[in-house]
Each structure stands twice: as C-alpha cells, then as structure tokens.
C-alpha positions in Angstrom: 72.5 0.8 -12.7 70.4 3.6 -11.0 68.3 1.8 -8.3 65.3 4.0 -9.0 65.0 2.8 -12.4 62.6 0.4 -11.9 61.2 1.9 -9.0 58.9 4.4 -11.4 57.2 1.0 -12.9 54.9 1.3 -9.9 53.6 4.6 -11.2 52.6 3.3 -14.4 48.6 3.0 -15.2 48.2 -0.6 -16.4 44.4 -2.2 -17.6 45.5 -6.0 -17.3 41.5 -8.1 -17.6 43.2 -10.5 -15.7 43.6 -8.6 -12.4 39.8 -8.1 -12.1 37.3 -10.7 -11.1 33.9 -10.3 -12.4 31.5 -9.8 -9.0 27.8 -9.5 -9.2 28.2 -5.6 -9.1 30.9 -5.4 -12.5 27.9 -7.7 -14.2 24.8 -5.5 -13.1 26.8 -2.4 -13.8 28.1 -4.0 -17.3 24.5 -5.1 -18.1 23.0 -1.4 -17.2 25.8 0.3 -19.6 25.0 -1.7 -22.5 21.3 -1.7 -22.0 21.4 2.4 -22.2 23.6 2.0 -25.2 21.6 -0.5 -26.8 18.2 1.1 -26.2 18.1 4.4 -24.2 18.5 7.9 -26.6 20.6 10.0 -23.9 23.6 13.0 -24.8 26.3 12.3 -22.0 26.3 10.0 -19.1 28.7 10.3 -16.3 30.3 7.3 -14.7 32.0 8.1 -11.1 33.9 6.2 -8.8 37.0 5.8 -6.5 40.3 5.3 -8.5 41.1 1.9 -8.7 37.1 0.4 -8.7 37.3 -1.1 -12.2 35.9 1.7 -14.4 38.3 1.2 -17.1 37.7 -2.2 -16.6 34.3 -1.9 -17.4 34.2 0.4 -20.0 37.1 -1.8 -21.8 34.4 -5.1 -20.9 31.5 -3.5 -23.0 33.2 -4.1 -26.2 32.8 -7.5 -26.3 28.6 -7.2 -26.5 28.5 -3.6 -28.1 28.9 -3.6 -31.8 32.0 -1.8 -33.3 30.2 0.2 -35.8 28.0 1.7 -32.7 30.5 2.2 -29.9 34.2 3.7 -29.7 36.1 3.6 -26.6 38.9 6.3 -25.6 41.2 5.1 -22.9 43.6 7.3 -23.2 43.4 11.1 -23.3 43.8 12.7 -26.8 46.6 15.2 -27.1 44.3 17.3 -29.7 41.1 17.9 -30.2 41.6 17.8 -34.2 43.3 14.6 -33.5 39.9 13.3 -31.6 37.8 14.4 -34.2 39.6 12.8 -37.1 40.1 9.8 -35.1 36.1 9.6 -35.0 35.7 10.6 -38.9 37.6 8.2 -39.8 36.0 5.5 -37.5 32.5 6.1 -38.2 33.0 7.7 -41.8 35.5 5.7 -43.4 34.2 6.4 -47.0 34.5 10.2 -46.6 37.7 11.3 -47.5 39.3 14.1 -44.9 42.1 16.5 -45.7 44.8 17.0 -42.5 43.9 20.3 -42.4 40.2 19.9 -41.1 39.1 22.9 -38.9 36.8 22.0 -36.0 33.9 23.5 -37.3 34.8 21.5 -40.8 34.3 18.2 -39.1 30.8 18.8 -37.3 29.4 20.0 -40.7 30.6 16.2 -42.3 29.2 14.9 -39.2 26.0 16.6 -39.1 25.7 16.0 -42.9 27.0 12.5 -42.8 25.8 10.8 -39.7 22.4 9.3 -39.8 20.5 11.6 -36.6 18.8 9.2 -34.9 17.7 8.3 -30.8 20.7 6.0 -30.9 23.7 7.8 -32.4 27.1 6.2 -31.9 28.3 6.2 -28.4 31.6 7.1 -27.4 33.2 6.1 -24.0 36.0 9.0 -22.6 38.0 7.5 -19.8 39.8 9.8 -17.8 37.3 12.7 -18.8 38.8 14.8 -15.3 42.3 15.6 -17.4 40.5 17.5 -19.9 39.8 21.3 -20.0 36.5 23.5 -20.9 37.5 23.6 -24.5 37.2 19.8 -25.3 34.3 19.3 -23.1 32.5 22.1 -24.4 33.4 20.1 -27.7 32.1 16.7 -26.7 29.0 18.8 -25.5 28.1 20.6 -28.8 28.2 16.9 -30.3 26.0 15.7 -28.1 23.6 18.7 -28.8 23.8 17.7 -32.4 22.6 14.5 -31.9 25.6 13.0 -34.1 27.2 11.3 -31.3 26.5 10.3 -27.5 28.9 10.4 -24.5 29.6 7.7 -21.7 32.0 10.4 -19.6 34.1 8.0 -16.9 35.8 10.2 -14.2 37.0 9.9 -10.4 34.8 10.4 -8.1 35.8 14.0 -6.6 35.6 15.0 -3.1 34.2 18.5 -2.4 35.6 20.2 0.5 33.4 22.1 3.0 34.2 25.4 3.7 
C-alpha cells in the first residue's frame, strides 16, 4: 500500500455542522443574513473572511429559517455557466419546460419573463465566489441588474500587498 494514500485526506474540503459551535458572533451574523434576505431589496452582498471562520458554515445554517422557494445555496463551484443557469431554471421555474441547448441569453429572457420582479427576488448564496472568472461574475452581475435574482457572494478575505 502507498503510504501517501491517505495522507491527501487532509487536503480535502469537508463542511461537517458538527465541528462548529454556535458562538454569539455565528448567531448575530446568522440573524443579520437572514434579516437582509427576509426584508432588505439589495443586488449582491459580499461576505469576507479568513479561510477556516465558518462562512460555509453559515451560509449552509441559513437554510433552516430561509424558505426553499426564496433562497438557493451553491457550495460548490459550477463547472459551466449553462449548467448554473439551468440548475436555477429548474429550481425556481420548475413548470417551464427547458431544452439542453439553452443559450445564455435564452435563459435571462425566461427569467425576466418568468420571474415575478420584485424588492425581494430570490437570493442566491455563491460560496467560494474567488474561483471564478470575469465571465461568470459579469453573469451573476447582469442578474442582479435585472432584478430576477439577488446575490449573497462568500469569498476569502484577500490580502493586498503594498508596493
């Protein structure tokens, strides 16, 4: 047996709700999230911090006091962007049939069409928002400016260096 074999377990992202404990600061943060889902009309929010501070943990916490019809939660990254979008479609437009072959621009129009536009659009959570590239956030940005959907953006906190 190769002795490095289980050696690359300890590189392996795991969310396990039983290695967090709920402080004061997880329950004012969790109570802030779902007060500006439940009641604030914003396009994106970003949520920072140090890897390993319990923002997947939080995000993954606000399902159990945000409706399912109001809030989708993307822990891990989506390998297309027509993937993400039918993912969605199908999620909050489960009666409107889609064909595989769905352009981009195909899937805003049924949004913008289908989606009621109001203050409080669905809000979707993107963990991990730093491994993505100027073509999906310049996606997730023109949904916001539609007013279809809004954005809770979780990312590391980055450290800028001086020059």
């Amino acid at each position: 047996m190769n002795p490095f074999s289980n050696a690359k377990n300890v590189f392996l992202e795991k969310v396990d709700s039983m290695d967090y404990i709920d402080l004061d600061i997880n329950i004012v943060a969790r109570n802030k999230l779902e007060q500006l889902i439940q009641k604030v009309p914003f396009q994106i929010v970003l949520l920072t911090g140090q890897p390993g501070v319990g923002k997947s943990y939080l995000i993954q916490q606000l399902a159990k006091n945000i409706s399912a019809e109001s809030l989708h939660i993307q822990l891990f990254p989506f390998l297309s962007l027509n993937g993400f979008l039918a993912q969605l479609h199908l999620k909050f437009l489960p009666h409107i049939q889609i064909n595989k072959n769905m352009t981009r621009d195909e899937f805003f129009k049924s949004f913008s069409a289908n989606l009621p536009k109001n203050e409080l659009a669905p809000t979707i959570v993107i963990d991990e928002v730093q491994l993505y590239g100027d073509r999906e956030l310049e996606v997730i940005r023109m949904l916001s400016d539609c007013r279809v959907f809004r954005f809770i953006l979780v990312t590391h906190t980055l450290k800028i260096k001086k020059c």
